[in-house]
C-alpha positions as CSV (number, residue, x, y, z in Angstrom):
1,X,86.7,-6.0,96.6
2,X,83.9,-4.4,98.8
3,X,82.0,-1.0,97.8
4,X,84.5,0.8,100.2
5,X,87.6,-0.6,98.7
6,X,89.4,0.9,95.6
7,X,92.5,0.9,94.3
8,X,94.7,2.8,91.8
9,X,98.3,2.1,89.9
10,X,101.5,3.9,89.9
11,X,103.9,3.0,87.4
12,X,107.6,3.4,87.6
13,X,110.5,3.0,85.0
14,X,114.2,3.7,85.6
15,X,115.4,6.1,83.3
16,X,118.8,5.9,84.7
17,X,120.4,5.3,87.9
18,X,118.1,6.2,90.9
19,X,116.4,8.2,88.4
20,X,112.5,7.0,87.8
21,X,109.9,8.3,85.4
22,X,106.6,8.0,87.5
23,X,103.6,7.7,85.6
24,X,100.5,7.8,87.8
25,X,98.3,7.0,85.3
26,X,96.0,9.7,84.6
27,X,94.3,11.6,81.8
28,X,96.0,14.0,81.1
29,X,98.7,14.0,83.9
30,X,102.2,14.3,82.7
31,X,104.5,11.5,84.5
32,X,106.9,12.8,87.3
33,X,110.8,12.3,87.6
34,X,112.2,10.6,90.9
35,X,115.2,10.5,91.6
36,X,117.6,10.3,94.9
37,X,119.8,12.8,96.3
38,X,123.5,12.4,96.1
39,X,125.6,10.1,96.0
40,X,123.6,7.7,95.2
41,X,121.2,9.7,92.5
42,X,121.4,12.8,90.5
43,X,118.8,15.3,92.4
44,X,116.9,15.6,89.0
45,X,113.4,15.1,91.0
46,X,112.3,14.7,94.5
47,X,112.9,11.8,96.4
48,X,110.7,9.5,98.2
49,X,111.0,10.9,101.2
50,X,110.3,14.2,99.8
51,X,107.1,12.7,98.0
52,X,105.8,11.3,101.1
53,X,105.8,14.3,103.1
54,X,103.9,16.1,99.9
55,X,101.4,13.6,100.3
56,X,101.0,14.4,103.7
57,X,100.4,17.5,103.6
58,X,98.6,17.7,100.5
59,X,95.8,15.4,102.0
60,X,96.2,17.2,105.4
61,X,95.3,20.4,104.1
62,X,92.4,19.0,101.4
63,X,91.0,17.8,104.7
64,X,90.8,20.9,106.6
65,X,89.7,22.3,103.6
66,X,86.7,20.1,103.1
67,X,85.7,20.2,106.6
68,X,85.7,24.4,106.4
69,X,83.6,24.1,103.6
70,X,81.8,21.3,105.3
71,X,80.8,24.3,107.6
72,X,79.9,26.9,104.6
73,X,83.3,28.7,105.4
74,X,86.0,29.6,103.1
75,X,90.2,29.5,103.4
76,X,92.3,31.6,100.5
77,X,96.0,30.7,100.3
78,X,96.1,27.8,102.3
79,X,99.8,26.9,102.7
80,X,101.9,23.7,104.6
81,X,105.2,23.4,105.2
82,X,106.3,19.6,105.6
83,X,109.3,19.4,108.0
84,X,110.2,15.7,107.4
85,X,113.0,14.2,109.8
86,X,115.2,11.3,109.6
87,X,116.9,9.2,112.4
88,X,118.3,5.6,113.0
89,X,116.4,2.5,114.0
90,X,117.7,0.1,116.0
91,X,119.0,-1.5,113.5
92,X,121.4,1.5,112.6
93,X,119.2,1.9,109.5
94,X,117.7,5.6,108.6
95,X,114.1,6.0,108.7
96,X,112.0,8.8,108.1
97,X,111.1,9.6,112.7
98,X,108.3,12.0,112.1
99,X,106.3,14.6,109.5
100,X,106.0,18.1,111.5
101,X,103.0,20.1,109.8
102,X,103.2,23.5,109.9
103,X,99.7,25.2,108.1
104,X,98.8,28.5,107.4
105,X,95.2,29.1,107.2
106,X,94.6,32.8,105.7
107,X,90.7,33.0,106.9
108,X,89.1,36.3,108.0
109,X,87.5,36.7,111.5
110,X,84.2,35.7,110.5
111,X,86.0,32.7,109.1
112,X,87.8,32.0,112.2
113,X,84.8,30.0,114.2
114,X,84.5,27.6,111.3
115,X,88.5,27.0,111.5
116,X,88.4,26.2,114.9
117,X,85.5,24.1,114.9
118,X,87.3,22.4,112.4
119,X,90.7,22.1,114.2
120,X,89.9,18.6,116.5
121,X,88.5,16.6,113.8
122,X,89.8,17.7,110.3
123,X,92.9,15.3,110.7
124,X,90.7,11.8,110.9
125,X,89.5,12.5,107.5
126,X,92.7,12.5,105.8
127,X,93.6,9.2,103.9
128,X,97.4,9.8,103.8
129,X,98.5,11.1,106.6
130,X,96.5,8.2,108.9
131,X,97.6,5.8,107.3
132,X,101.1,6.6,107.7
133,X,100.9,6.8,111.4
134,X,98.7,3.8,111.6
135,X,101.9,1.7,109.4
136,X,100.5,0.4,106.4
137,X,100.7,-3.6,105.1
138,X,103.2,-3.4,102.1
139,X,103.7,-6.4,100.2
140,X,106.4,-7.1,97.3
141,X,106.3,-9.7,94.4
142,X,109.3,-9.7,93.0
143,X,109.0,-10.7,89.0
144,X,112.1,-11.2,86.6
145,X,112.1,-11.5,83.0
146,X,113.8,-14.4,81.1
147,X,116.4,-13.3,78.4
């Protein structure tokens, strides 16, 4: 691995069902319960779906906040709203179609230069959400136990 590659875990263990306990392996981070909706799961956590449009906007908005800063400016009560949509491929199979990210920057007028300077580049910076839209390589070993 190069000095610009890392890489973390996430580990996962069914708990029951579609229900997963997700660990993501740091200090002092309790794990998170998955789960699906109905009928398939419970509802007793988000789903995947729901965690990917988190992500999303959780990177999107640590972005725009870095680059304000970047710019010796400062945002209070930064907010997103992740509008996540579903649809069919061509294979009649559902697939998450797009991540609509609504912000709300609270940022005084002095503030507001440093916001819009910000506007056309914040989004290249954010790990998540460009790797989404650029598709990312997933590969799956699949390993089985012997009883």
């Amino acid at each position: 691995m190069s000095e610009d590659e890392s890489e973390f875990e996430v580990r996962l263990t069914q708990i029951e069902g579609y229900s997963f306990k997700i660990d993501f392996v740091l200090n002092g981070v309790a794990p998170l319960i998955g789960d699906e909706d109905p009928p398939l799961g419970k509802n007793t956590g988000p789903d995947p779906s729901r965690l990917l449009g988190a992500a999303v906007a959780q990177c999107t908005l640590s972005s725009l906040l870095f680059c304000v800063q970047k710019s010796r400016g400062e945002l209070r009560g930064l907010k997103a709203t992740a509008r996540v949509r579903f649809g069919r491929n061509e294979k009649k199979r559902l697939r998450i179609t797009g991540i609509d990210l609504m912000i709300d920057a609270d940022a005084s007028e002095s503030e507001r230069s440093k916001l819009e300077r910000c506007l056309p580049i914040f989004q290249e910076f954010c790990t998540v959400s460009q790797s989404v839209k650029a598709g990312i390589p997933i590969t799956i070993e699949l390993m089985s136990e012997k009883n």
